[in-house]
C-alpha positions as CSV (number, residue, x, y, z in Angstrom):
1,X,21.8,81.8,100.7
2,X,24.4,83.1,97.9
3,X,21.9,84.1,94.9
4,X,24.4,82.4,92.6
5,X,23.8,79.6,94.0
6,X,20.2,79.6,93.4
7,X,20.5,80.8,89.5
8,X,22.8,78.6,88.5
9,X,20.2,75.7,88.7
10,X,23.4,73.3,87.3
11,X,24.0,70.2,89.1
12,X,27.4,68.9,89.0
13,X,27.6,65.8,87.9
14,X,30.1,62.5,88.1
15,X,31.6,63.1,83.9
16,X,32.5,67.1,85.3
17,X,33.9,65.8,88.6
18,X,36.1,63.6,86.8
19,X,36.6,65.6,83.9
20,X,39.6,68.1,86.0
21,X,41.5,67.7,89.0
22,X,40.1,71.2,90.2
23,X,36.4,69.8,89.9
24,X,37.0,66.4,91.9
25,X,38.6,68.9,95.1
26,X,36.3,71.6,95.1
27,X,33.4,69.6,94.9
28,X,35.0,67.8,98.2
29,X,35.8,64.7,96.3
30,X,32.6,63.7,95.4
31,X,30.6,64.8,98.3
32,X,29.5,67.9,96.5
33,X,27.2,65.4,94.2
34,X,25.1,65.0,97.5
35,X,21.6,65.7,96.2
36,X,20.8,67.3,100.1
37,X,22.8,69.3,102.3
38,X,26.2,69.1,100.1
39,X,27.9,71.5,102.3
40,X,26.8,69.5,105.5
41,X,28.4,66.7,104.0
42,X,31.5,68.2,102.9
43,X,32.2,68.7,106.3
44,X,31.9,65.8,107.3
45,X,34.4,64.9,105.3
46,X,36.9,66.5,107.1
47,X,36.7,64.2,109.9
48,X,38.3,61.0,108.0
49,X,40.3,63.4,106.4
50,X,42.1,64.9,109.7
51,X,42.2,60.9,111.1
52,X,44.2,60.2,108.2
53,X,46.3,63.3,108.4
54,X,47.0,62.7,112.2
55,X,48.5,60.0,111.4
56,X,51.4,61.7,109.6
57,X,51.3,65.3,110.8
58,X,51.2,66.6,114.3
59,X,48.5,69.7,114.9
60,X,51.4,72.1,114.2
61,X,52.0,70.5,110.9
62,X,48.3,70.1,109.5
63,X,48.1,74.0,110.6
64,X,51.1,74.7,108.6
65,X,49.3,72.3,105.8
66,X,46.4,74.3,105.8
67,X,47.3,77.5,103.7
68,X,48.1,75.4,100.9
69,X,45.0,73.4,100.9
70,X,43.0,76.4,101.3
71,X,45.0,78.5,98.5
72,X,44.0,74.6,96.4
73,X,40.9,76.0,96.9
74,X,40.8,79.1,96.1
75,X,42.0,77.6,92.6
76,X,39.5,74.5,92.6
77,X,36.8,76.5,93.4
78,X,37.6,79.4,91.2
79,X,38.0,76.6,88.4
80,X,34.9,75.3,89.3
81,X,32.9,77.8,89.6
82,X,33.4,78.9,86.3
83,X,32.7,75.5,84.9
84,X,28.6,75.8,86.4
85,X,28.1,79.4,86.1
86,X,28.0,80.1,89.6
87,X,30.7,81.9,91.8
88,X,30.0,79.8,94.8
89,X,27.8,76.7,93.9
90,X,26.3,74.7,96.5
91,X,28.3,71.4,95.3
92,X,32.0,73.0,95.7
93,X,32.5,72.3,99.6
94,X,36.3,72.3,99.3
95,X,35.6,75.5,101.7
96,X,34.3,73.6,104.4
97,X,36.5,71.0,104.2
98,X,39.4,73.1,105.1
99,X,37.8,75.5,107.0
100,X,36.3,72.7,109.7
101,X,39.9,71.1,109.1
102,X,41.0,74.1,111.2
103,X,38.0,73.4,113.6
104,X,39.4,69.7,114.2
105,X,42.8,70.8,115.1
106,X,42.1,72.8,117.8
107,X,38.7,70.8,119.3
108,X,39.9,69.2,122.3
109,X,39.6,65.3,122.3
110,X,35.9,63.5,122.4
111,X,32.9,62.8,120.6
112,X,30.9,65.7,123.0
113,X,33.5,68.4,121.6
114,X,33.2,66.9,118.4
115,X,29.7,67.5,117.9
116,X,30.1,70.8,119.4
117,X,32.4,71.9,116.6
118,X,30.6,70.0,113.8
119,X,27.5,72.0,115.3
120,X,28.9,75.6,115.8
121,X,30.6,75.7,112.6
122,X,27.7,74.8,110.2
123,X,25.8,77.1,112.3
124,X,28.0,80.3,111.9
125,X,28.7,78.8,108.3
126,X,24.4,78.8,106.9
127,X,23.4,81.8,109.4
128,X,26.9,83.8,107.8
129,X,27.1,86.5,111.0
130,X,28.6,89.8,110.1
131,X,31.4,90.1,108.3
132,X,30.8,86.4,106.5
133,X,27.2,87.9,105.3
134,X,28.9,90.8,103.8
135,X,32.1,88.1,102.0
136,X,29.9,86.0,100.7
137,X,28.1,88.4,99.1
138,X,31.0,91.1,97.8
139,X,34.0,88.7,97.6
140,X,33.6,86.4,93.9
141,X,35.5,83.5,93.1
142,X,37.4,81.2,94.4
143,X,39.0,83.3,97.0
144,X,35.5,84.5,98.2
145,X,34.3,80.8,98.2
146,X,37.1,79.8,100.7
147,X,37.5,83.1,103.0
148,X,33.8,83.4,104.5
149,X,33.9,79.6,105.5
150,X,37.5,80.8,107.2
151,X,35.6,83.6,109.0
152,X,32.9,80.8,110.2
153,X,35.4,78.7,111.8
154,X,36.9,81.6,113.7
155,X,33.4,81.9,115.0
156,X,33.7,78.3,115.6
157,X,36.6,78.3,117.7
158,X,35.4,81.2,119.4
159,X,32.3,79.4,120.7
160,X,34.8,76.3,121.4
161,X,37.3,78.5,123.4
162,X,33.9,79.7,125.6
163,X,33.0,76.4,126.6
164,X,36.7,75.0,127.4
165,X,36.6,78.1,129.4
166,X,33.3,78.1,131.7
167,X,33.8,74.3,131.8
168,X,37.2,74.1,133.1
C-alpha cells in the first residue's frame, strides 16, 4: 500500500466532501467515506454509473467520455489530495471509478463476466504488478492517482480478452 496513505491518518469526512466540487468526485461521490475497503466500493460504483451512462451513450461514446472524466480526476484528486496531506489517499476512488468504467465497456454481457472483471481489476489494482508498483510509488498527484488504476485495467482486460478467447 501507498505510504501516503498510511501517514496521512486523515479521514475525509462529509463537511470536506461537500465543502468543493473536486472533493465530492474524487472521493467517488461519497463512497470514499466508506470506513472499509473505500476503493472496493468505489468500484462498485461504476456499475450504476455505466447503467446510467448506457442509457445515453453507446460503448464508443462512453470511451470517448472517458479521457475527460479521467483528466476530472487528475484534477479532483490532485485537489484533494492536497486537502488530507496525502498524494493518493485511500478515500479518493475517482481512479477506480473511471478506470473499471473502462473495464465495463468492454466486459461482454452477464453477471459471470461481470464478476470476472469486478474480480481481476481489484486484483491487479491492490497486488499493483509491474509497472503499476513502480507509478504508484514515483508518479505524485493527481495524475499519478488516476494512471496506475489505468494500468490495472489494462491488466484487467487482458485477463478478460484470455477467457473470451479459450472459452470461445
Amino acid at each position: 500500500m501507498n505510504a501516503d496513505r498510511e501517514q496521512a491518518g486523515l479521514r475525509p469526512s462529509v463537511a470536506l466532501l461537500v465543502s468543493h466540487p473536486a472533493h465530492f468526485i474524487a472521493l467517488g461521490f461519497g463512497t470514499g467515506l466508506a470506513p472499509v475497503a473505500p476503493g472496493t466500493i468505489g468500484t462498485l460504483m461504476a456499475f450504476p454509473i455505466y447503467a446510467v451512462l448506457g442509457r445515453w451513450l453507446s460503448p464508443v461514446g462512453i470511451l470517448a467520455l472517458l479521457p475527460v472524466l479521467f483528466a476530472l480526476g487528475v484534477w479532483a484528486c490532485g485537489r484533494t489530495g492536497r486537502a488530507l496531506g496525502a498524494a493518493d489517499h485511500s478515500g479518493m476512488n475517482w481512479d477506480e471509478v473511471v478506470a473499471f468504467l473502462l473495464v465495463l465497456v468492454f466486459t461482454p454481457p452477464g453477471l459471470g463476466w461481470q464478476v470476472a472483471a469486478f474480480g481481476s481489476f481489484r486484483f491487479f489494482d491492490i497486488v499493483k504488478p509491474p509497472p503499476i508498483r513502480y507509478i504508484d510509488r514515483t508518479v505524485k498527484g493527481g495524475i499519478g492517482v488516476m494512471i496506475d488504476d489505468v494500468l490495472a485495467a489494462f491488466y484487467a482486460l487482458l485477463v478478460l480478452a484470455g477467457a473470451r478467447m479459450l472459452l470461445a
